[in-house]
C-alpha positions in Angstrom: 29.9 78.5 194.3 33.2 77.3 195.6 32.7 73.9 194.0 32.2 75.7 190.7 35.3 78.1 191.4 37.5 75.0 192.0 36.4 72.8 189.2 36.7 75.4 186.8 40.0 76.5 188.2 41.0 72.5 187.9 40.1 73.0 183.9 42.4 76.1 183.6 45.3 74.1 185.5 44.5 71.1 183.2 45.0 73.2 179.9 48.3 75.1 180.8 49.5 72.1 181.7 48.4 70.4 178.2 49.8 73.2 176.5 53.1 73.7 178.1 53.3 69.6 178.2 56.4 68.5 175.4 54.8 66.3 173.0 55.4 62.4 172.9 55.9 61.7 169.4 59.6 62.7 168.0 59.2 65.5 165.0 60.2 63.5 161.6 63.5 63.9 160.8 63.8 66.3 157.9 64.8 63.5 154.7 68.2 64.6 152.9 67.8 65.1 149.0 70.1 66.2 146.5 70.5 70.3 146.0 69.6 71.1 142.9 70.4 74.0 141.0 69.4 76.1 137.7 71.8 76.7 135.1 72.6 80.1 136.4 73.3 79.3 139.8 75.8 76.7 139.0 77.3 79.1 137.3 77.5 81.5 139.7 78.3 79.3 142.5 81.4 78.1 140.4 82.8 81.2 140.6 82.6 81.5 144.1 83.8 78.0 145.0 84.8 75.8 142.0 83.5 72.1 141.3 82.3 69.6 138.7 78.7 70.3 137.4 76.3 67.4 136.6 73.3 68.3 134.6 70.1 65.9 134.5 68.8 66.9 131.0 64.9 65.9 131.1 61.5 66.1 129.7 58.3 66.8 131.6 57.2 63.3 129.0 60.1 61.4 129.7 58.7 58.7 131.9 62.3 56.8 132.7 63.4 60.6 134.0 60.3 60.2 136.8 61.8 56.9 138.0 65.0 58.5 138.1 63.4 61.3 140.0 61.9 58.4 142.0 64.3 55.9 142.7 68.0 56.8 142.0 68.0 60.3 142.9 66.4 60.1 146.4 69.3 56.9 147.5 70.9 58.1 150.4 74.7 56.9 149.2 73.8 58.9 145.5 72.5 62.2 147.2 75.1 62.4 150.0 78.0 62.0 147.2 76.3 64.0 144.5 75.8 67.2 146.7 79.6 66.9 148.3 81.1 67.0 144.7 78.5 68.3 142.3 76.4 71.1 141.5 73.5 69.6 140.5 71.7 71.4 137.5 68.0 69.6 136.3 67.5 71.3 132.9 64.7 70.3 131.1 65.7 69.9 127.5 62.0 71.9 126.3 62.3 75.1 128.7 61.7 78.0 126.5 63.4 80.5 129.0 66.7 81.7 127.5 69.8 80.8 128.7 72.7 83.4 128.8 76.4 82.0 128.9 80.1 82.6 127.8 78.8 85.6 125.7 76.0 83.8 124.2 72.2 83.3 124.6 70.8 80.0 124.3 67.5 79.7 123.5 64.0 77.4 122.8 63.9 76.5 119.5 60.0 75.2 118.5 59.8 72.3 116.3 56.5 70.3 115.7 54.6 69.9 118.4 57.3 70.7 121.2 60.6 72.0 120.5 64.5 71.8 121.6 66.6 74.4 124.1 69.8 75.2 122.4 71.8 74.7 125.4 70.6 71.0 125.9 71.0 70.7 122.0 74.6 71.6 122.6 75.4 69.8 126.1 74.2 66.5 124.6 75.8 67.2 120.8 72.4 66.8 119.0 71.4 63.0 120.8 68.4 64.4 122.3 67.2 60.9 124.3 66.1 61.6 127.7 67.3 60.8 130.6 71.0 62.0 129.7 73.4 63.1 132.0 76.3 65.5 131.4 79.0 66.0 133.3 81.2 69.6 133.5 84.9 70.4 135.0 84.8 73.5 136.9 86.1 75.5 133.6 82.8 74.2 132.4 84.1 71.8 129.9 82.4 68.7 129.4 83.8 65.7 130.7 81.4 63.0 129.7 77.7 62.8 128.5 76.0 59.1 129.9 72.6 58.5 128.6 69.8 56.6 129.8 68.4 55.1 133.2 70.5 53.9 136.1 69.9 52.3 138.9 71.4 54.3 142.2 74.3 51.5 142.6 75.2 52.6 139.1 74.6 55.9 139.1 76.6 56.1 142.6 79.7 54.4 140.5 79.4 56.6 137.8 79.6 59.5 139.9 83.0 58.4 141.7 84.2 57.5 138.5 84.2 61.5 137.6 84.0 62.5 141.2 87.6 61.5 141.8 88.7 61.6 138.3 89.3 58.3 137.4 88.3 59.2 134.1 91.8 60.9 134.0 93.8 57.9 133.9 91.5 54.9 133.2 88.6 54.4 130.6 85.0 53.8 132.2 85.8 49.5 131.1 88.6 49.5 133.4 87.2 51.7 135.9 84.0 49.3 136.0 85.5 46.0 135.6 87.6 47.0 138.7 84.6 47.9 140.7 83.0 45.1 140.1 85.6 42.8 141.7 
C-alpha cells in the first residue's frame, strides 16, 4: 500500500511540476501591420488629433489590390511609416453602406451587374481603376490621387513624398529623380 501511496504521490508531484514548469518555446512575436480605418473613424480621429489620410480605394474583384494586400502593405519599412503619418482608410469602391460627410450622404449607386459608391466616385474624379490611392491633408482636401500597383520600395517613396510634403515645393519628377540618386 505504501508503494502505491508513493508512486501515485510521485505522479501528482510530476504534474504540478509540468504545469507550473515555463514553457521552452518563445510565444511568436505579435507581427506589426498597418492600422486601418473606416471612413468615419478617420474622420473622427482627425478631429481629435489632425494628420494626412490615405485611402486604398478597392474592389473585392480587383486581383492587383490582393497583391497589394499581400505584398506592399504588410513591408515592414511601408507599415511602420504609413501608421506614424497616415490614417489609413480601405474603402471599397462597391460598398453599398452610406457614407455621411461635410453635410452630405454618399451613397451606392447600382449600375449593371455591380455598381459605384459616390464617395469613391468623387475621391478618384470618375477614373474608377482599382487599385487607386488618394491622399487627404488634414482639412480633408485632396492632395494627390496615384493609381495602380506598387511595389513596397515605391509605395514607401510615395508616401514620404506626401508624408513630409515634398509635394509642396517639388513635383513627384523632381522628387523621384532625386531619390533615385
Amino acid at each position: 500500500m505504501k508503494k502505491v501511496l508513493l508512486g501515485f504521490s510521485t505522479l501528482i508531484l510530476l504534474a504540478v511540476c509540468y504545469a507550473f514548469s515555463l514553457p521552452t518555446t518563445k510565444s511568436p512575436v505579435k507581427e506589426e501591420v498597418i492600422k486601418w480605418y473606416t471612413w468615419e473613424e478617420a474622420v473622427e480621429l482627425n478631429k481629435k488629433s489632425p494628420r494626412k489620410v490615405f485611402i486604398d480605394v478597392y474592389t473585392d474583384w480587383c486581383g492587383w489590390c490582393k497583391v497589394m494586400d499581400r505584398q506592399t502593405f504588410t513591408d515592414p519599412s511601408v507599415i511602420k511609416y504609413m501608421n506614424e503619418k497616415f490614417y489609413a482608410v480601405k474603402f471599397n469602391a462597391e460598398q453599398r453602406e452610406d457614407v455621411p460627410f461635410d453635410n452630405h450622404i454618399f451613397k451606392f449607386i447600382a449600375q449593371g451587374n455591380r455598381g459605384v459608391h459616390e464617395l469613391a466616385y468623387s475621391l478618384l474624379d470618375g477614373q474608377m481603376g482599382y487599385p487607386a490611392f488618394v491622399y487627404l491633408n488634414e482639412k480633408f482636401e485632396r492632395i494627390t490621387v496615384s493609381p495602380g500597383f506598387k511595389p513596397a520600395p515605391d509605395m514607401l517613396k510615395e508616401l514620404k513624398f506626401i508624408g513630409e510634403e515634398y509635394f509642396k515645393t517639388k513635383s513627384w519628377q523632381e522628387y523621384s529623380k532625386n531619390q533615385s540618386k
